[in-house]
C-alpha positions in Angstrom: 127.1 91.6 14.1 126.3 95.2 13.6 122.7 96.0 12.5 123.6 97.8 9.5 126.1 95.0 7.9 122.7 92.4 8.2 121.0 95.1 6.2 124.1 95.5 3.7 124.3 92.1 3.6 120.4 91.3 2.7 120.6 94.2 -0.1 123.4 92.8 -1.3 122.1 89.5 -1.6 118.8 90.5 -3.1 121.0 92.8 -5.6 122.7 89.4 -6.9 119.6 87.8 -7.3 118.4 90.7 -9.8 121.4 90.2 -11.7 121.1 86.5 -12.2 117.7 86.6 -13.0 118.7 89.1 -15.7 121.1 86.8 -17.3 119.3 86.0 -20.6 121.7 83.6 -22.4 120.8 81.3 -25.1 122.6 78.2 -23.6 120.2 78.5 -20.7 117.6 78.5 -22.7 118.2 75.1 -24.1 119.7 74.0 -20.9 117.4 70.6 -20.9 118.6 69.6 -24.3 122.6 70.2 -23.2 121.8 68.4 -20.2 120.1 65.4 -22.2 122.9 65.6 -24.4 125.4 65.7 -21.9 124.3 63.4 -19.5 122.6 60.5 -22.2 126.9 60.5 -23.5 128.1 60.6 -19.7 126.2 57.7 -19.0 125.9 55.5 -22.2 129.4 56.2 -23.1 131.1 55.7 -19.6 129.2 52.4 -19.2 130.1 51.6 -22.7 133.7 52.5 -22.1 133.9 50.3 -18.6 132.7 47.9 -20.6 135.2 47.9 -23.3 137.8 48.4 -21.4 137.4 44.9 -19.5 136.4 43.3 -22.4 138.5 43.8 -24.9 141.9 45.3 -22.8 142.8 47.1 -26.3 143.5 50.9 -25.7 143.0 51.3 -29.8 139.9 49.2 -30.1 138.4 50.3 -27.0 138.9 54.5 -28.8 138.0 52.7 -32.0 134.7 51.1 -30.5 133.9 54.0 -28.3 134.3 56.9 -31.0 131.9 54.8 -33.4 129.6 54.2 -30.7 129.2 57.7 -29.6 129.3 59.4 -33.2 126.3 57.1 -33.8 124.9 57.9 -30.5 125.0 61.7 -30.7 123.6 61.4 -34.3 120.5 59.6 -33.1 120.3 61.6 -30.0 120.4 64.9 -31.8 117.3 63.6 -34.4 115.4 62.1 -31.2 115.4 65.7 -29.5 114.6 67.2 -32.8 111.4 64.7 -33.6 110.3 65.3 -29.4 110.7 69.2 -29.6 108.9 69.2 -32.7 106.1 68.0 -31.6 105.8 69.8 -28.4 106.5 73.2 -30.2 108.1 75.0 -33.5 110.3 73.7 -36.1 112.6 76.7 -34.8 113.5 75.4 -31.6 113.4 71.9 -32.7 116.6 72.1 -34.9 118.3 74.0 -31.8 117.5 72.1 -29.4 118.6 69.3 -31.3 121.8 71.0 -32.4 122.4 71.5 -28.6 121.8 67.9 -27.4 123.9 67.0 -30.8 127.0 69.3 -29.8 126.6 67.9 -26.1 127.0 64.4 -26.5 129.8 64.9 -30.1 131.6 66.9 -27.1 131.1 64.4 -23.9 132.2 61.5 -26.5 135.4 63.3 -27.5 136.6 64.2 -24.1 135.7 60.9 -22.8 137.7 59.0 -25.5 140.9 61.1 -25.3 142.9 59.1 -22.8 142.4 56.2 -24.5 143.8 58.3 -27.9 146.8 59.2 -25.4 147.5 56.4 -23.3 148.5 52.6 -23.7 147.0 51.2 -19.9 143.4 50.2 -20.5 142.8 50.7 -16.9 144.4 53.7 -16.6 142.9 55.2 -19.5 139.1 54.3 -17.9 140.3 55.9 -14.6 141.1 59.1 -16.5 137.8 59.4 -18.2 135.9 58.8 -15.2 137.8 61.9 -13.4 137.5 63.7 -17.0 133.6 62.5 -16.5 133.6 63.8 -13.1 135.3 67.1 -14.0 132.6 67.7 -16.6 129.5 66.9 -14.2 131.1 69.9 -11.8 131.6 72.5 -14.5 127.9 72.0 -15.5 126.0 71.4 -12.9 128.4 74.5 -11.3 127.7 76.9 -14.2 124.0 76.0 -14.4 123.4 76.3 -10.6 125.2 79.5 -10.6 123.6 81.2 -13.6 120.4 79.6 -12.1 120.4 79.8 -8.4 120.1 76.1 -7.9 121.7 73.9 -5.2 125.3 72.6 -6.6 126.5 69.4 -4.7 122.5 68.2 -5.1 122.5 68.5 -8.7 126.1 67.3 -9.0 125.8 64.1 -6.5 122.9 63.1 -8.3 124.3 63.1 -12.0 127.6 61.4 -10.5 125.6 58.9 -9.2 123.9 58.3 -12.1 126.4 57.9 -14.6 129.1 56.8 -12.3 126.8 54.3 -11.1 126.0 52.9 -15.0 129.4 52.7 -15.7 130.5 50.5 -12.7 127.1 48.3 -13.1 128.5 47.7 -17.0 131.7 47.1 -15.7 130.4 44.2 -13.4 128.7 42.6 -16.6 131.2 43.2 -18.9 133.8 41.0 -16.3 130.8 38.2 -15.8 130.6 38.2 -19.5 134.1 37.9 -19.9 134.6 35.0 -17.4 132.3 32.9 -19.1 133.5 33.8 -22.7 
């Protein structure tokens, strides 16, 4: 490698630094309220939905069930962020932050419920909202580590784990439960 394309390359690289550092958006701002949002719904609700799904084998129950759970679950999310921020700092940021984590998990739930809205195979419904769950855990964690200069696949295997891993464990139950029932 020529001398000159290392140096190219290192200003170059220090250049994009700079300009991520200088982005100043909002969102990023209140990134840990979107995340708890975001991920409290990827979790709860896939686990919830795995559940369900063995359980009651009922795509319209299952949506019915879900959507009331997560409505309910976004609601109290949203005033639990606002009652912690509060007390940690201003009134201000409180009711965004909480507006944030709110939106997060309204939006998770939604996207998460929609194949069971669209299709009529339990099963297949809870393998398309897992993907859906996936896809969503790769746009985040890829726009965050981007606009933040964080490590990707770290950040992504670990919230995959995480909520993947909750939703199989509920899964488990929810067919123990259902033996015995």
């Amino acid at each position: 490698i020529l001398p000159e394309a290392v140096d190219i390359k290192q200003e170059e690289d220090e250049h994009e630094h700079t300009l991520l550092n200088m982005i100043k958006e909002e969102r990023l701002e209140y990134v840990g309220s979107i995340v708890l949002g975001l991920n409290d719904a990827l979790v709860e609700l896939t686990g919830a939905l795995a559940g369900l799904t063995f359980a009651l084998q009922n795509t319209d129950l299952i949506a019915l069930t879900g959507l009331i759970t997560g409505i309910a679950a976004s609601f109290s999310m949203a005033a639990s962020e606002y009652l912690s921020t509060a007390a940690e700092s201003s009134k201000k940021y409180a009711v965004k932050s909480s507006l944030y984590t709110g939106s997060a998990y309204i939006l998770t739930v939604f996207l998460l419920i929609l194949p069971y809205l669209l299709m009529h195979n339990p099963f297949l419904s809870l393998l398309t909202t897992i993907i859906i769950a996936i896809l969503i855990i790769a746009f985040f964690n890829f726009y965050v580590s981007v606009a933040k200069d964080l490590n990707f696949i770290k950040r992504f295997t670990e919230m995959s784990v995480i909520s993947l891993g909750v939703a199989l464990l509920t899964f488990v139950i929810s067919f123990g439960i259902r033996s015995f029932w």
